[in-house]
C-alpha positions in Angstrom: 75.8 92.5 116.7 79.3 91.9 118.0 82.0 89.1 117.5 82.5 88.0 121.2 85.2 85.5 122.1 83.4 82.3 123.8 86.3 80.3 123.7 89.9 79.8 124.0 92.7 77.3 123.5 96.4 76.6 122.8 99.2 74.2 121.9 102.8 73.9 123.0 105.3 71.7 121.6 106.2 69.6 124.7 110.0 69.6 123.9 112.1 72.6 125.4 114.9 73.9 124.0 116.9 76.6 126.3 119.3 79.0 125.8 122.0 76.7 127.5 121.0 74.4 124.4 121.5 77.5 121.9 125.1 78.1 123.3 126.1 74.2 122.2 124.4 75.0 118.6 125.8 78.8 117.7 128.2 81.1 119.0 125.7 82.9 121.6 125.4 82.7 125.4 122.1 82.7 127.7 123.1 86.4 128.2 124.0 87.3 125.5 120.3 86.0 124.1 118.3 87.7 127.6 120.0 90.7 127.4 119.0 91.6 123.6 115.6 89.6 123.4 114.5 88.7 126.8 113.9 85.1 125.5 115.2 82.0 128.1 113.7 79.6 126.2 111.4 78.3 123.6 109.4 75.2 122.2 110.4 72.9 119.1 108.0 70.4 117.1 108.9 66.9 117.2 109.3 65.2 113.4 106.0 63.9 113.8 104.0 67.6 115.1 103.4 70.1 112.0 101.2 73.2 111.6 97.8 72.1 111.2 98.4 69.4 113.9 98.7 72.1 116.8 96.7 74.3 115.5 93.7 71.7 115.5 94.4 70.9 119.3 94.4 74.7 120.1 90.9 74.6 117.7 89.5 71.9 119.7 90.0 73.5 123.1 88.8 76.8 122.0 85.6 74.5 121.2 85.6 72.4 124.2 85.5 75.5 126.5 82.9 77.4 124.3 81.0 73.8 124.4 80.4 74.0 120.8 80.7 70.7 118.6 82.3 71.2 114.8 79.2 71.1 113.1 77.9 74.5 114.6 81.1 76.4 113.1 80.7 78.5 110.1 84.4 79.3 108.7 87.9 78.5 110.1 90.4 81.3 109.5 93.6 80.4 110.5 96.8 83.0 110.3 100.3 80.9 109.3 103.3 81.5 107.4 104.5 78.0 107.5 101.9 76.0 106.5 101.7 72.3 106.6 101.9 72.7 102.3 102.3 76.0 99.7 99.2 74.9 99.0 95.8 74.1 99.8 95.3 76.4 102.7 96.2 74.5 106.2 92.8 75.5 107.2 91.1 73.3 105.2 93.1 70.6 106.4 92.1 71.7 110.1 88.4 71.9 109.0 89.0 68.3 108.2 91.1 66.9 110.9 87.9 68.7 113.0 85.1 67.1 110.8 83.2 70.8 110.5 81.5 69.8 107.9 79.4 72.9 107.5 82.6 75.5 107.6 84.8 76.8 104.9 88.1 77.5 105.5 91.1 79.6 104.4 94.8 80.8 105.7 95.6 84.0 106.4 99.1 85.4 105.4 101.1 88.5 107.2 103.9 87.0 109.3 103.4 88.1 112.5 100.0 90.1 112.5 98.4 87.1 110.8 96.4 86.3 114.0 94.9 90.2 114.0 94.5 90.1 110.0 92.5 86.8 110.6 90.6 88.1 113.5 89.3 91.4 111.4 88.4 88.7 108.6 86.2 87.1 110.8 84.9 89.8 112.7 83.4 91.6 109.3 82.0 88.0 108.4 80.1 88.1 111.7 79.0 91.7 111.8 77.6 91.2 108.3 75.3 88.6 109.7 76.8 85.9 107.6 77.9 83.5 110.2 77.4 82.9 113.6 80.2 80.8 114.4 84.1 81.5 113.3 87.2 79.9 114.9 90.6 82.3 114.3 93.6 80.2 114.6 97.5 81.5 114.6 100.1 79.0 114.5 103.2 78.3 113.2 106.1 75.9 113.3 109.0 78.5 112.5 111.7 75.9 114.0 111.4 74.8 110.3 112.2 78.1 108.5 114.9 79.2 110.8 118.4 78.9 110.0 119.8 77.0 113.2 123.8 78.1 112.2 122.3 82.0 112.3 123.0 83.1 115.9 121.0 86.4 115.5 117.7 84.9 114.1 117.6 80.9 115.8 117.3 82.5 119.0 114.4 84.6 118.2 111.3 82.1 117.0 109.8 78.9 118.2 106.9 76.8 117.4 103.1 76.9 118.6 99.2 77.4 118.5 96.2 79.7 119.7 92.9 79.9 119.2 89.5 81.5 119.9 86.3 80.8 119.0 83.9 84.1 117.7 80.2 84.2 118.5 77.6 86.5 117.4 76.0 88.0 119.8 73.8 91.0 120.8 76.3 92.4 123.6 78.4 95.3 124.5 81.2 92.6 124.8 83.5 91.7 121.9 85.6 92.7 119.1 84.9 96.7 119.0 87.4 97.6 116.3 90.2 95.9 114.1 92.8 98.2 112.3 95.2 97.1 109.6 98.5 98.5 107.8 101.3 97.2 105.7 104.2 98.6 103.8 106.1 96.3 101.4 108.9 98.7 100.7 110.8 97.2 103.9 110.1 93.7 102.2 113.9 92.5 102.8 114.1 93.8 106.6 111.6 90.5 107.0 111.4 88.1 104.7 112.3 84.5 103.3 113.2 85.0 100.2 112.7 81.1 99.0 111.7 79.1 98.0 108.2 81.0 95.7 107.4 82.0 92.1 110.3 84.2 93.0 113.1 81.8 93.8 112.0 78.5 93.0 113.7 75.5 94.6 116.7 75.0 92.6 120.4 73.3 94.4 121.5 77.0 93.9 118.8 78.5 96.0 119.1 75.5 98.6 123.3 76.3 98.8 122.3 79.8 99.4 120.3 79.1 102.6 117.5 80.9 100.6 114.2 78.8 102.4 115.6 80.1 105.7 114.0 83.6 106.8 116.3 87.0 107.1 115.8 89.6 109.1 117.5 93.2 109.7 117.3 93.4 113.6 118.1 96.4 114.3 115.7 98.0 111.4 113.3 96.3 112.4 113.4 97.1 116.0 112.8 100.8 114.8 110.2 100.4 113.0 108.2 97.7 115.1 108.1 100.0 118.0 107.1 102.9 116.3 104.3 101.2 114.5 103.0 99.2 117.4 102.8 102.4 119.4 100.5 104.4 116.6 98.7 101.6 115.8 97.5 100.6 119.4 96.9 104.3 120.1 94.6 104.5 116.4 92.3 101.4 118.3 92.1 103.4 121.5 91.0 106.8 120.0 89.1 104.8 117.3 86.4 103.6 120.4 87.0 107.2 123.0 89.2 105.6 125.4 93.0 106.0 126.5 95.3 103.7 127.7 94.5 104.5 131.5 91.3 102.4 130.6 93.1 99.3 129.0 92.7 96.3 131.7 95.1 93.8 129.6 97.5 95.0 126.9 98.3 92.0 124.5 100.7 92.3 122.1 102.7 90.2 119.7 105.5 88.2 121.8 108.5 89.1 119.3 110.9 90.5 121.7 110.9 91.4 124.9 113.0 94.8 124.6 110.5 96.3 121.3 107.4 95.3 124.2 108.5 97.2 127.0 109.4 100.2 124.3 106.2 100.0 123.4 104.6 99.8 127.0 106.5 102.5 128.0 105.3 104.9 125.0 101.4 104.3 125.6 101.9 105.1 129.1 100.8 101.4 130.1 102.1 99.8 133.7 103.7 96.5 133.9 100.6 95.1 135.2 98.7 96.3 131.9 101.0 94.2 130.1 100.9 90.7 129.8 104.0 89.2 128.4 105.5 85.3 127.7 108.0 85.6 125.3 110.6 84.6 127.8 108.9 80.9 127.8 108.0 80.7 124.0 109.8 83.1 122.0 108.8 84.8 119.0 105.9 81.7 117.6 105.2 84.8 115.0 100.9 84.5 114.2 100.4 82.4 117.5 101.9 84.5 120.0 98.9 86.9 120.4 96.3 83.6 120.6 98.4 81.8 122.7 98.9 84.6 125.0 94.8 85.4 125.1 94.2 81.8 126.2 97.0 82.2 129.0 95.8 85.1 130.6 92.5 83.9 130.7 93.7 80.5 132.3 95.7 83.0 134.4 92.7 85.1 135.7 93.8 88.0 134.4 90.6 88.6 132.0 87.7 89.5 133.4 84.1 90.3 132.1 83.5 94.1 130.9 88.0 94.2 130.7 89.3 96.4 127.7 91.5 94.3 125.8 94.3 95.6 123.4 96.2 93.9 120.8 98.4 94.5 118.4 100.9 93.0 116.3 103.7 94.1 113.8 105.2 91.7 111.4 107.1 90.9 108.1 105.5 92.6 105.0 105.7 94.8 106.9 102.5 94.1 108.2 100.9 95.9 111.1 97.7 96.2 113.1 95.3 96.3 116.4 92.7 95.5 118.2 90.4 96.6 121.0 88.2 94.0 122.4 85.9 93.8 125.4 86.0 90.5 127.4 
């Protein structure tokens, strides 16, 4: 019994904010932001849009391809580090806004590998022959944790949601492998450190910019691509293949200088690689989900394709995946 993806879907924030728009903002320049991150531009929710908002429009796609109606889904797992509330779960609220009546639902949290953590969460719910139906969801609405006066992270993130929809089935297609990592000694390379148990909201805490997240660049940069790199090469051995055999490498859209250093070290081309982070930015769980549905809408996945993903994220949290379309 595999987990095979039946379905996909997105969401995009319709408004558009460029790097020309960054320059009027913070002390940066359209080159200056290319040059380091590859990024041109990226979307923003509107006051009304939130997290669970886009990600149930990604959800319903992801169904509305698949042709399943809500009722027929079994668990909603959705990957998000800014969630519509600290608590309950966004999922549930997703579940709701979807009327799945029959599904349970819960969030996933590990920054930017959230999407792959959720997807190996669902994929050992299947295999066990517990469910037949699971949507995974990654979204996020960063444009509300980042600090828009910090030149070296606002240019980075933006907001938005994937989704795909998991189906048992007896097949030689779908998820072959997940593998997971974390380390939470390099906690303050990636974090944001308000406002928790840790640093509850106090005026102090809000004068010292701590709900806004912080990130060491260049550390991370080191450590990302490193990381990426073992991990996606762990999925390939894991399954006997190499990367000559990859049709569609998908990774985490977080910068476009740590993707091509990763590219480059598992001997993948440019047309293995399929990258957007120079239209959305760095929309943290969402990227990989949002990138899926866009190179299927694309053409570029094709039945019996070797798809691998991985992702690298605060925590630090890292991980892949090796799928077959």
């Amino acid at each position: 019994m595999k987990a095979r993806i039946v379905g996909t879907g997105s969401y995009l924030p319709e408004q558009t904010r460029t790097n020309y728009d960054l320059e009027k903002m913070v002390d940066t320049s359209h080159d200056w932001i290319v040059a380091r991150t590859g990024i041109e531009e990226r979307r923003i929710a509107d006051a009304t849009e939130c997290t669970s908002d886009m990600a149930t429009i990604a959800a319903q796609r992801a169904m509305d391809m698949a042709g399943v109606t809500a009722d027929e889904i079994d668990m909603i797992v959705l990957g998000t580090i800014t969630g519509d509330y600290p608590w309950p779960a966004t999922a549930c609220i997703v579940q709701a806004n979807l009327g799945a009546k029959n599904a349970f639902a819960y969030d996933v949290s590990a920054a930017c590998s959230g999407f792959l953590y959720a997807l190996s969460s669902a994929n050992d719910f299947i295999v066990a022959g517990r469910g037949k139906r699971v949507l995974v969801i990654g979204a996020e609405t960063l444009s509300r944790a980042v600090d828009w006066t910090d030149r070296n992270t606002c240019v980075l993130f933006g907001d938005g949601a994937g989704a795909i929809l998991l189906e048992a089935q007896e097949s030689d297609s779908g998820v072959l492998s997940c593998h997971l990592h974390s380390d939470g000694n390099f906690l303050e390379l990636l974090y944001q450190p308000g406002f928790g148990a840790k640093h509850p909201v106090s005026v102090e805490g809000i004068g010292a910019r701590l709900s806004y997240l912080k990130m060491q660049g260049n550390e991370v940069f080191k450590v990302a691509v490193r990381s990426l790199t073992e991990v996606s090469k762990e999925a390939l051995a894991a399954n006997g293949y190499t990367s000559a055999d990859v049709g569609q490498f998908i990774p985490h859209q977080a910068n476009l200088r740590i993707l091509e250093a990763t590219t480059k070290r598992l001997g993948l081309t440019e047309e293995q690689s399929f990258i957007n982070v120079h239209k959305y930015g760095n929309t943290s769980g969402a990227t990989i989900p949002i990138a899926i549905d866009e190179a299927y809408q694309q053409g570029l996945l094709k039945e019996g394709d070797l798809i691998l993903s991985a992702a690298f994220g605060g925590g630090f949290t890292w991980g892949s995946a090796l799928i077959r379309w």
